[in-house]
C-alpha positions in Angstrom: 37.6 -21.3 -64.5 35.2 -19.5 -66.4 32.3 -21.8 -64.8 33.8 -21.1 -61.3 33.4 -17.5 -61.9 29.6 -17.4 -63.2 29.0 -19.5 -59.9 30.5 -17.0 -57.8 28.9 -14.1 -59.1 25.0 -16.2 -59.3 26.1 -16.7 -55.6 26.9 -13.5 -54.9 23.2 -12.5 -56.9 21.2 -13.9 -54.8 22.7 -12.8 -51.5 22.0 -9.3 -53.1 18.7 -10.4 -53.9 17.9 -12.0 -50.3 19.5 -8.9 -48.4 17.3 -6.4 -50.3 14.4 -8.6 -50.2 14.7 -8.6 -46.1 15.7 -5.0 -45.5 12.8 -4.0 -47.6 10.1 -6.2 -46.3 11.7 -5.2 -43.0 10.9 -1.7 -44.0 7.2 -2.2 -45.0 6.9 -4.0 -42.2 8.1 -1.0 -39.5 5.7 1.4 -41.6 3.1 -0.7 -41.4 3.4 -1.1 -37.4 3.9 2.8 -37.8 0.5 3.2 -39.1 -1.2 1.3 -36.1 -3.6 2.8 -33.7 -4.3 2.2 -30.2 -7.7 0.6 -30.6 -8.2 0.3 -26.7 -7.9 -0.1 -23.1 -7.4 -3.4 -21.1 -7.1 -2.9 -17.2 -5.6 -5.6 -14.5 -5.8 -4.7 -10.8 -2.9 -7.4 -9.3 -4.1 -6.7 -5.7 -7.8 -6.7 -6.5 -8.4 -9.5 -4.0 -7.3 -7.7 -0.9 -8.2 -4.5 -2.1 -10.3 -2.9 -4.2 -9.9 1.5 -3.8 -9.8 1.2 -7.6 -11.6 -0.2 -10.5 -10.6 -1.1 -14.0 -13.3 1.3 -15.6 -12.3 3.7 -12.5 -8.4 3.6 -14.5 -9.9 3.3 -18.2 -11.7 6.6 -17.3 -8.5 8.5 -16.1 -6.5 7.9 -19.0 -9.6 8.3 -21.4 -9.9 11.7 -20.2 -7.2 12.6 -19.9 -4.5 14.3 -22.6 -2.2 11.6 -22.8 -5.2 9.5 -24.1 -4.0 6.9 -26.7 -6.7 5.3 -27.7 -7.5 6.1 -31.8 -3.8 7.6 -32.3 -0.6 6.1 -33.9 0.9 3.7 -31.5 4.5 5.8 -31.9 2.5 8.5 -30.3 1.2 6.7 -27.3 3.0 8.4 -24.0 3.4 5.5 -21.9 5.7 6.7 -19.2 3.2 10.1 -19.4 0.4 7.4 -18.6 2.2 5.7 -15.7 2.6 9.2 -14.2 -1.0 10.0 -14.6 -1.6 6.9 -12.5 0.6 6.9 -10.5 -0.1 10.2 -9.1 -3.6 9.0 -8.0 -3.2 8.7 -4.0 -4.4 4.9 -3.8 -2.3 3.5 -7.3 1.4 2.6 -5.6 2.8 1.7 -9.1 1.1 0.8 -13.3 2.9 -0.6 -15.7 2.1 0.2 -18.7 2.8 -1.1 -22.3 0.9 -1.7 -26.2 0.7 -5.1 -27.5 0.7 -6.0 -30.8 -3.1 -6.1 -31.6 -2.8 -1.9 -30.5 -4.6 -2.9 -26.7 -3.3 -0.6 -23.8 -2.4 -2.6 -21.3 -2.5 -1.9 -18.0 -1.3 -3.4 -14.5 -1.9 -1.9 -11.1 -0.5 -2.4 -7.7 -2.7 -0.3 -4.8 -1.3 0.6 -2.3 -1.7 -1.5 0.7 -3.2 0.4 4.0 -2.0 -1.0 7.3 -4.0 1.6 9.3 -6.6 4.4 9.4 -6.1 7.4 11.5 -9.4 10.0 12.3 -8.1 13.4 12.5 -9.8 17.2 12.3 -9.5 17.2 8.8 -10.8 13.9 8.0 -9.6 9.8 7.7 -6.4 9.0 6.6 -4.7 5.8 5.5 -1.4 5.1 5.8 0.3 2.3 4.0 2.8 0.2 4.8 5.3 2.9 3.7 4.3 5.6 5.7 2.4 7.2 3.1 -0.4 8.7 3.5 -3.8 8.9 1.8 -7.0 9.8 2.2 -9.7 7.2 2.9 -11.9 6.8 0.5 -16.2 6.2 1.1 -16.3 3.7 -2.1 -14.1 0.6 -0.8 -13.0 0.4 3.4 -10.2 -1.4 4.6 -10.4 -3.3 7.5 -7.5 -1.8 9.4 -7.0 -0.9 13.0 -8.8 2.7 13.4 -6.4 5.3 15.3 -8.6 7.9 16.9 -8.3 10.7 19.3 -5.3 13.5 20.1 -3.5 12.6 16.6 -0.8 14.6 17.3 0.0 14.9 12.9 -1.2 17.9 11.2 -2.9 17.1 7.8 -4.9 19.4 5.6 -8.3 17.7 4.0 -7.3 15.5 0.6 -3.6 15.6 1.9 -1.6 12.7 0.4 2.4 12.3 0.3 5.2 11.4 3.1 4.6 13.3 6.5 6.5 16.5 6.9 9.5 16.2 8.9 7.6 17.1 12.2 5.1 14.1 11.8 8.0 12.0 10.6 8.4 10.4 13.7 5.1 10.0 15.4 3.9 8.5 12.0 6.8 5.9 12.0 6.4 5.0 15.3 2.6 4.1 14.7 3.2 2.7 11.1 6.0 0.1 13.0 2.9 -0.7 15.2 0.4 -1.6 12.7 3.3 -3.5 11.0 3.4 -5.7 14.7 -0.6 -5.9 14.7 0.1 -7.0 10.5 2.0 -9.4 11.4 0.2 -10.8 14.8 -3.0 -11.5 13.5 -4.0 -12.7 17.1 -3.6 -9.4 18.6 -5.0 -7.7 15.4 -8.2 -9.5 15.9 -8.1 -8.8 20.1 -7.3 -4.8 19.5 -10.7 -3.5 18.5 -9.7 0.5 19.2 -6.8 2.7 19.8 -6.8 5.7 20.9 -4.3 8.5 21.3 -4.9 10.1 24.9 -3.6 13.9 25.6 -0.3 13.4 26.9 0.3 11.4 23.7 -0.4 7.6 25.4 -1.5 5.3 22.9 -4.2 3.1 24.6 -5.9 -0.1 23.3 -9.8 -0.8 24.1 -9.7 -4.9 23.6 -12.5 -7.5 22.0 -11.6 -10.3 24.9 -11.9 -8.2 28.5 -13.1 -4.9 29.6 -9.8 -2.9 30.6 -8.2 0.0 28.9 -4.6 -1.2 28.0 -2.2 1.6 28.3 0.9 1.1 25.6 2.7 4.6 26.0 4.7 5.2 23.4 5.4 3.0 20.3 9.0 2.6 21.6 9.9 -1.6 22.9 6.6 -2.8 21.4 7.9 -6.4 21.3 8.5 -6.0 25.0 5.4 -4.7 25.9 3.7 -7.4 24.1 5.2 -9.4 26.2 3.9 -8.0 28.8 0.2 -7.8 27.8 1.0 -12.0 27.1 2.1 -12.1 30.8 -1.2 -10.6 31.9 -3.5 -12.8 29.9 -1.7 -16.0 30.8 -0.8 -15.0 34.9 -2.7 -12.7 36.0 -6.4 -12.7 34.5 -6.2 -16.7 35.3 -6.3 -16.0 38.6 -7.9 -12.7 39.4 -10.7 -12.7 36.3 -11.2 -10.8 33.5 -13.5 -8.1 35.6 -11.2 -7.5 38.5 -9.0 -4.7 36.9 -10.2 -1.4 34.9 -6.6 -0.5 33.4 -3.6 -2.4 32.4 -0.5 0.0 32.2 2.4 -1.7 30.2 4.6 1.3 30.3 7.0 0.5 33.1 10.1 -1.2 32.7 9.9 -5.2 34.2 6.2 -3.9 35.9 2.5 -4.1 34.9 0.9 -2.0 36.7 -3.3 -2.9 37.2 -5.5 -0.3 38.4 -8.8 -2.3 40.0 -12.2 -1.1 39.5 -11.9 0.5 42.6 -8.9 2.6 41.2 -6.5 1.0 43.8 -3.3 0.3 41.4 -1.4 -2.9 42.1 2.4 -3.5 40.7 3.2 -6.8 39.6 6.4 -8.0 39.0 7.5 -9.4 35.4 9.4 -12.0 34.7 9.4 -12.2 30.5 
């Protein structure tokens, strides 16, 4: 009995001894992590091969400079979602994630934002992304988006960056659904070399393959009035030539209406 009961209690001992032993190395352990500094910066760009608006010394430099710097502090101290802010608040930065590994790196991982179109107003070029937002372009990196020039009926002061107010809300979505089609076309990307916004609000393409002005109209049906512009490549030009019209007007219902050089205008039928 008596053996039984020094057993228990040697037993007993050393789970004592095993428990203390843990929480205090445990302890140590979380001081010692406590004590750490953020000995650096490393910066990956996840888009960097379709876009490049920012660099990683471009992002090392923001947070460097700025107040919510880590680098040389306690890691406990670091203000991570502070940093994401920072970035994120920076017009061509769509989202950072940011964390501290164990060796005290920053690390870093941005997403740009992705442009779908560039639009050249009073107050300078904008991009807008695939969102809607909008940016301003940038003279260090261009995208190779369709340009949108003329009466850009969206008022933007110079350096504006955000949604459009709720009066450009809808000529901006319209447009944005339209580079979206030419984004996902990369056929009629490549034949749309300019559009231009006319007075009365028309949006008009100037092509790469033929020398007519296509009139689109609005940005309503766009499908539709793809289908037209198909119908006049495949129909029309076969027979008639690429030099016998000036204008292409898609913006009739089940018409295309060709305007010669002459300035005659000629309705054809469409069958889609």
């Amino acid at each position: 009995m008596l053996r039984k009961t020094v057993t228990y209690c040697l037993a007993a001992l050393a789970v004592l001894l095993f428990c203390g032993y843990f929480a205090a190395t445990s302890f140590l352990s979380a001081r010692g992590r406590q004590g750490e500094l953020c000995t650096g910066i490393a910066v990956r760009i996840l888009d960097s091969a379709s876009n490049r608006f920012v660099s990683p010394a471009e992002i090392e430099a923001i947070i460097t400079s700025s107040e919510v710097n880590p680098v040389g502090r306690p890691r406990e101290e670091a203000r991570l979602t502070g940093i994401e802010d920072l970035l994120e608040s920076r017009s061509a930065i769509r989202h950072s994630d940011v964390s501290i590994s164990r060796d005290g790196i920053l690390r870093v991982s941005i997403t740009q934002r992705r442009p779908l179109l560039r639009i050249q107003t009073g107050s300078g070029a904008f991009y807008i992304d695939d969102t809607g937002y909008i940016f301003p372009w940038v003279s260090t990196f261009t995208s190779y988006v369709p340009v949108v020039s003329g009466h850009i009926p969206v008022k933007l002061e110079e350096g504006y960056r955000g949604a459009p107010d709720r009066d450009d809300r809808g000529w901006v979505d319209g447009i944005t659904e339209l580079a979206h089609y030419l984004d996902r076309h990369p056929v009629w990307n490549s034949q749309i070399q300019q559009i231009d916004v006319e007075q009365n609000g028309d949006i008009v393409f100037y092509t790469a393959v033929g020398d007519q002005k296509i009139i689109f109209g609005t940005t309503d049906d766009i499908d539709y009035k793809f289908a037209k512009l198909r119908t006049f490549y495949r129909q029309i030009v076969p027979v008639y030539g690429w030099e016998r019209y000036s204008a292409v007007n898609l913006k009739f219902s089940d018409q295309i209406v060709c305007t010669l050089r002459d300035r005659t205008e000629i309705k054809k039928s469409v069958k889609i």
